[in-house]
KENU-670204 format. One line per field, with one value per atom (N, C-alpha, C, O): residue number from 1; x, y, z; atom name; residue in one letter. Coordinates in pm, 1 decimal. Layout:
N
k: [NUM,...]
east: [X,...]
north: [Y,...]
up: [Z,...]
a: [CA,...]
r: [A,...]
end
This chain:
74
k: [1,1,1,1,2,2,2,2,3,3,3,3,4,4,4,4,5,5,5,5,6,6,6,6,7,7,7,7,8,8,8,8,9,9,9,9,10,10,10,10,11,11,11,11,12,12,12,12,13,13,13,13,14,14,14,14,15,15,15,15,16,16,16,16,17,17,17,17,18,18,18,18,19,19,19,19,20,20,20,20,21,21,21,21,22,22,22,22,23,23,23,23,24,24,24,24,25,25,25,25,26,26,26,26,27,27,27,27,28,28,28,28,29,29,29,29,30,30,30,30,31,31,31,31,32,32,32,32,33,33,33,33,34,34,34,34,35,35,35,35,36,36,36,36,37,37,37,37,38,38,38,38,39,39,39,39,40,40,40,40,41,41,41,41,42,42,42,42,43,43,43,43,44,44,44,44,45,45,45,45,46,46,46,46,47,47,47,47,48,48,48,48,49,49,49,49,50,50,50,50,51,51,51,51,52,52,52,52,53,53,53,53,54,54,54,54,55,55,55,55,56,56,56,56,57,57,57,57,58,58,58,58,59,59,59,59,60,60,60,60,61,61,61,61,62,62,62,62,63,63,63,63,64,64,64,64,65,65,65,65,66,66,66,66,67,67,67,67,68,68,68,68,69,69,69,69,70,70,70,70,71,71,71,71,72,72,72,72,73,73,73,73,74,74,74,74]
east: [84.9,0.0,88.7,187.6,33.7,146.1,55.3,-67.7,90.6,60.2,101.9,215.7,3.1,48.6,-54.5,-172.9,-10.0,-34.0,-47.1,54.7,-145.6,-156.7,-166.7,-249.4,-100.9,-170.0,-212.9,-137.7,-336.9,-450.0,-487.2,-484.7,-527.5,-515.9,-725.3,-781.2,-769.0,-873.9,-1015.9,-1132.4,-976.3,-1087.4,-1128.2,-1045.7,-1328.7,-1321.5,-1442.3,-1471.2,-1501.1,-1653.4,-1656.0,-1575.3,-1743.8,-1833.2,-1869.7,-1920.8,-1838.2,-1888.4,-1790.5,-1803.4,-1651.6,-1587.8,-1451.9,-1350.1,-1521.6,-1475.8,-1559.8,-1512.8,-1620.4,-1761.6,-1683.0,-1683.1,-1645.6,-1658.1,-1469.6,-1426.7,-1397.2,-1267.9,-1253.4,-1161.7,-1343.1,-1296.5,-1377.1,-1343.8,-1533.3,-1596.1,-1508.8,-1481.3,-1457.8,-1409.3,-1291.1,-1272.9,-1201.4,-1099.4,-1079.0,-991.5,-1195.9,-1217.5,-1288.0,-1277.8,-1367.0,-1388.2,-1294.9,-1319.5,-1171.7,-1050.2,-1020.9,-993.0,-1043.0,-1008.8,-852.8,-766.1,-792.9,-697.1,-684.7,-573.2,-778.1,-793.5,-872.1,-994.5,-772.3,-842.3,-938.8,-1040.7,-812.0,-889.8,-828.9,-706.8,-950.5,-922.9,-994.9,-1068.1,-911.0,-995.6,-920.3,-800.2,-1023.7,-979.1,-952.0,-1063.6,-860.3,-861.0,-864.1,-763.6,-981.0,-1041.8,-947.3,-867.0,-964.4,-884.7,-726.1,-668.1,-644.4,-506.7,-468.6,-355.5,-608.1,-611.9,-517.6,-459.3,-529.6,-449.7,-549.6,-650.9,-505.8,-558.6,-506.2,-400.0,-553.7,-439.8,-523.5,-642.4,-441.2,-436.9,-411.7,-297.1,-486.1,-444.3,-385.1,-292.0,-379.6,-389.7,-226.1,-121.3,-275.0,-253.4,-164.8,-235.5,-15.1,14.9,29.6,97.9,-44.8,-0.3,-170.2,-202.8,-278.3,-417.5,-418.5,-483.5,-317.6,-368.9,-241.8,-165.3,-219.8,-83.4,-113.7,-235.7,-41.6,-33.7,-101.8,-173.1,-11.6,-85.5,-220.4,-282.2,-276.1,-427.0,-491.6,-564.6,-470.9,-489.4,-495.6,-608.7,-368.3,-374.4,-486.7,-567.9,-442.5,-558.3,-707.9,-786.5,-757.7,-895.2,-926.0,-1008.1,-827.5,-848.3,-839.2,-915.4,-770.2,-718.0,-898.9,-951.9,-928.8,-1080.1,-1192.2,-1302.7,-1185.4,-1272.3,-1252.5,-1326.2,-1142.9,-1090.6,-1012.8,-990.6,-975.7,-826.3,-677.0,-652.7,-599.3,-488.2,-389.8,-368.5,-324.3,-234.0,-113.2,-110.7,-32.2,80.4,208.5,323.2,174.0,278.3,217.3,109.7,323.5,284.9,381.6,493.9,339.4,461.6,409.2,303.8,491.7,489.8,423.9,501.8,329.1,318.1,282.4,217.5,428.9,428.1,346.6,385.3]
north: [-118.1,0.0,123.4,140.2,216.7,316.3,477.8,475.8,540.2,694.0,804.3,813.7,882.8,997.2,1094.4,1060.7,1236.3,1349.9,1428.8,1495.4,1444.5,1545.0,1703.6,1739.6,1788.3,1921.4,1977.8,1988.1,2026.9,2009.4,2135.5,2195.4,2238.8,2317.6,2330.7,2272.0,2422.7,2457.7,2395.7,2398.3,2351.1,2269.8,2371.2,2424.0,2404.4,2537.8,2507.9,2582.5,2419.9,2395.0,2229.6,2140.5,2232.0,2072.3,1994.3,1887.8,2057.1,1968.2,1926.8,1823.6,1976.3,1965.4,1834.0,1775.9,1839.0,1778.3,1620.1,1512.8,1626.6,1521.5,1479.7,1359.3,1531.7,1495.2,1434.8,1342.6,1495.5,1394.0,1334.2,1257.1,1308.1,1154.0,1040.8,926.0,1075.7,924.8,933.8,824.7,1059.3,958.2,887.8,798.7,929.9,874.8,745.0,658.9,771.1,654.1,508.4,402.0,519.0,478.3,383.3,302.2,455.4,349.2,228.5,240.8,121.2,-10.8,-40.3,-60.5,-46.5,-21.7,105.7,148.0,176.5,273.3,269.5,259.8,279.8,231.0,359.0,366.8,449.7,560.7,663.2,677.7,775.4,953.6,1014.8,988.1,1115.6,1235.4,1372.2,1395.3,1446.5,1584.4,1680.8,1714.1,1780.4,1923.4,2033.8,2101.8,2062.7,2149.6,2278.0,2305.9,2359.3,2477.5,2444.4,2543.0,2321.6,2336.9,2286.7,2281.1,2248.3,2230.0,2089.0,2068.1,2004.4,1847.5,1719.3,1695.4,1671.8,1536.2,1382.5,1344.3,1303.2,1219.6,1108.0,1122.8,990.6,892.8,752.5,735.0,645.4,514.5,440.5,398.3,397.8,309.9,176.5,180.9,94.5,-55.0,-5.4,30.4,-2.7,18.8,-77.0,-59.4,-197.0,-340.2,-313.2,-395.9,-216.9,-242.4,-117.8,-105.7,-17.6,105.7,212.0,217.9,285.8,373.4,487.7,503.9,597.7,725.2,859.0,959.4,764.7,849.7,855.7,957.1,702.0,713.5,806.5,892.1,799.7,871.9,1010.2,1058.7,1110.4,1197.0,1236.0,1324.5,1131.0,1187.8,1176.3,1248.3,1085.3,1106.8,1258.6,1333.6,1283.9,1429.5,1559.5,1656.2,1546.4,1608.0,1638.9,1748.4,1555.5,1516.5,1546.7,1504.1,1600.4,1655.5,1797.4,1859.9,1881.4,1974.3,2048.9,2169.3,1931.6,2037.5,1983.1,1896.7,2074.1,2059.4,2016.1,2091.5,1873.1,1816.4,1927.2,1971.5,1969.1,2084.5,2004.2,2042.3,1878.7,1834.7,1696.8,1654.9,1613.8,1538.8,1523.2,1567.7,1428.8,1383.3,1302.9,1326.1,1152.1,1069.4,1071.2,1135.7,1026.5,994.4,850.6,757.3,926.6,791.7,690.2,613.3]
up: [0.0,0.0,0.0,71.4,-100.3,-106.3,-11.4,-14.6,26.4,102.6,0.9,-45.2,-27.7,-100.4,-90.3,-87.3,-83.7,-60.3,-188.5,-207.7,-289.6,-373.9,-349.7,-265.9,-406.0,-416.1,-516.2,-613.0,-521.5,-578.8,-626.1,-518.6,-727.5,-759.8,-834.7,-927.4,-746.0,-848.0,-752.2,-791.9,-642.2,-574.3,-462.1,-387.5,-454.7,-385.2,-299.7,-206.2,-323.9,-237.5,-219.9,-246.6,-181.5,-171.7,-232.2,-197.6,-390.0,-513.4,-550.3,-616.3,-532.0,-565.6,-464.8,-502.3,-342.2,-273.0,-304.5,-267.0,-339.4,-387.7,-538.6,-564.1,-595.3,-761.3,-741.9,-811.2,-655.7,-626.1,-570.7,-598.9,-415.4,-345.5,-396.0,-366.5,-507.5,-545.5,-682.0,-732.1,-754.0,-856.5,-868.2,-951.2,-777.7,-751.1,-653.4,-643.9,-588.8,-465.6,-532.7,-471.5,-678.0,-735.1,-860.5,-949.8,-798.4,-952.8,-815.4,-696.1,-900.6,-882.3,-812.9,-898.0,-627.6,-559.7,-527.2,-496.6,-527.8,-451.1,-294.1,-284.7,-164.6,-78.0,28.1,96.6,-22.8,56.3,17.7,12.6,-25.0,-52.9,96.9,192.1,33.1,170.9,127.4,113.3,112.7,76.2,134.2,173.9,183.7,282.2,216.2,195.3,176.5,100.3,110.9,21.8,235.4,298.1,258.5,213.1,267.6,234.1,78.2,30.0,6.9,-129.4,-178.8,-285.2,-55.5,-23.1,-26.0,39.7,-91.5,-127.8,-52.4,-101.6,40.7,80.0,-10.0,-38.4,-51.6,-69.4,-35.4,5.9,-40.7,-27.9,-100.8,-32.2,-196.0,-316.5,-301.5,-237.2,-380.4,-388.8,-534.1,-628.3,-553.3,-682.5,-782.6,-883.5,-751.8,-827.2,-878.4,-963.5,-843.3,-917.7,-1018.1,-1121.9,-951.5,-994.3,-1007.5,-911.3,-1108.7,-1108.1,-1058.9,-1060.5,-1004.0,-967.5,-1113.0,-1111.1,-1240.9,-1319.7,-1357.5,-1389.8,-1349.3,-1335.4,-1249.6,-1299.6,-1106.2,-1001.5,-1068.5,-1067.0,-1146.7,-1142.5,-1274.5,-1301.5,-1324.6,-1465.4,-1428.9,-1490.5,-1326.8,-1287.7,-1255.2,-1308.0,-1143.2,-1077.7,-1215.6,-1213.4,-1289.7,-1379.0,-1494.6,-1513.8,-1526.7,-1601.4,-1504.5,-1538.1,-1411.5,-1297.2,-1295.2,-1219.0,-1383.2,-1434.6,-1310.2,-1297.1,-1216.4,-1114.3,-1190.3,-1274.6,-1119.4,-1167.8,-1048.2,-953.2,-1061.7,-955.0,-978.2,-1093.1,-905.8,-856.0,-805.5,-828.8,-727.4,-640.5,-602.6,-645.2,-492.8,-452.2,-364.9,-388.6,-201.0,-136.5,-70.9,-11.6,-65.5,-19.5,167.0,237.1,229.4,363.4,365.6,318.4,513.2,629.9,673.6,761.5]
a: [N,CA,C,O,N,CA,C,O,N,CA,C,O,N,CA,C,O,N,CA,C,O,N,CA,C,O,N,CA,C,O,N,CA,C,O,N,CA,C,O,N,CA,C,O,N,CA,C,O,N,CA,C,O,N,CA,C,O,N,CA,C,O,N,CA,C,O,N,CA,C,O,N,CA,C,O,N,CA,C,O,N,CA,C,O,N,CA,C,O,N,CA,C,O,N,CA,C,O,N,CA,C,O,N,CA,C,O,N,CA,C,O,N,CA,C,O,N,CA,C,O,N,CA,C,O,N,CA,C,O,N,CA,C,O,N,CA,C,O,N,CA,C,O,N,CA,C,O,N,CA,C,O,N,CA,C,O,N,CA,C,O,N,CA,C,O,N,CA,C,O,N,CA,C,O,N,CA,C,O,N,CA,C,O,N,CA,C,O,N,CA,C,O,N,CA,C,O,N,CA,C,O,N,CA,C,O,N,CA,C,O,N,CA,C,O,N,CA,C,O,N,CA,C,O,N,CA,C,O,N,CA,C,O,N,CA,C,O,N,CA,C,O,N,CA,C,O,N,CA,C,O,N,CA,C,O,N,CA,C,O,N,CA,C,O,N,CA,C,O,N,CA,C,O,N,CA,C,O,N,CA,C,O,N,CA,C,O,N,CA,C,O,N,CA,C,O,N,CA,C,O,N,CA,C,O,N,CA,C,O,N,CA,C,O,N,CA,C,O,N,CA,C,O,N,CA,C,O,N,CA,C,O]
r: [X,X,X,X,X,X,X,X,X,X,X,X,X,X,X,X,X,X,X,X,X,X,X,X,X,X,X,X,X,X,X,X,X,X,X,X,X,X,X,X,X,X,X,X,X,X,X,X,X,X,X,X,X,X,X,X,X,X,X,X,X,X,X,X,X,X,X,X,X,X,X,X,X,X,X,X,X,X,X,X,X,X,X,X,X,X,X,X,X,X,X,X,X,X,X,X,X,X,X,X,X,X,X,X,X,X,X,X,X,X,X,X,X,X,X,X,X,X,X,X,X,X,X,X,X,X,X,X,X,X,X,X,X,X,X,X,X,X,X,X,X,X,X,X,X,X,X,X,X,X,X,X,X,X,X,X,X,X,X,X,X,X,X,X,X,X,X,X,X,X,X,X,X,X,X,X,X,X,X,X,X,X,X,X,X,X,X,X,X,X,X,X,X,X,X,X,X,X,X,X,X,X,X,X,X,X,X,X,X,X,X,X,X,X,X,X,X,X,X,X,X,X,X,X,X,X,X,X,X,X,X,X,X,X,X,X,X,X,X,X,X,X,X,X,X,X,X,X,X,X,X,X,X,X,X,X,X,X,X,X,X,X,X,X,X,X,X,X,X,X,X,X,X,X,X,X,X,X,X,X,X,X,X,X,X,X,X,X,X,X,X,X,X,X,X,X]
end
């Protein structure tokens, strides 16, 4: 199981917090999203043997935010 921290560019309300943790929570080894709206951070779960990082980013990406960064957590 891998830990990762997106920063997230463009995400401003509740719909938006809604339209990135089901669609992303929704790719196949994805175990867990959760969004911090206010620090514009994304954490992640994911299984990298079901699912790649670039998938990950291109879901968020087609939801029309823009990934900025990322860093690995502990």
């Amino acid at each position: 199981m891998e830990k990762i921290t997106l920063e997230v560019k463009g995400m401003s309300c509740g719909h938006c917090v809604k339209a990135v943790e089901s669609n992303v929570g929704a790719l196949n080894g994805v175990e867990m999203v959760k969004v911090h709206l206010t620090e514009g951070l994304v954490d992640i779960d994911f299984n990298p043997d079901m699912v790649t990082l670039n998938q990950i980013k291109d879901t968020i990406d087609d939801q029309g935010y823009d990934v900025e960064g990322e860093r690995v957590r502990a």
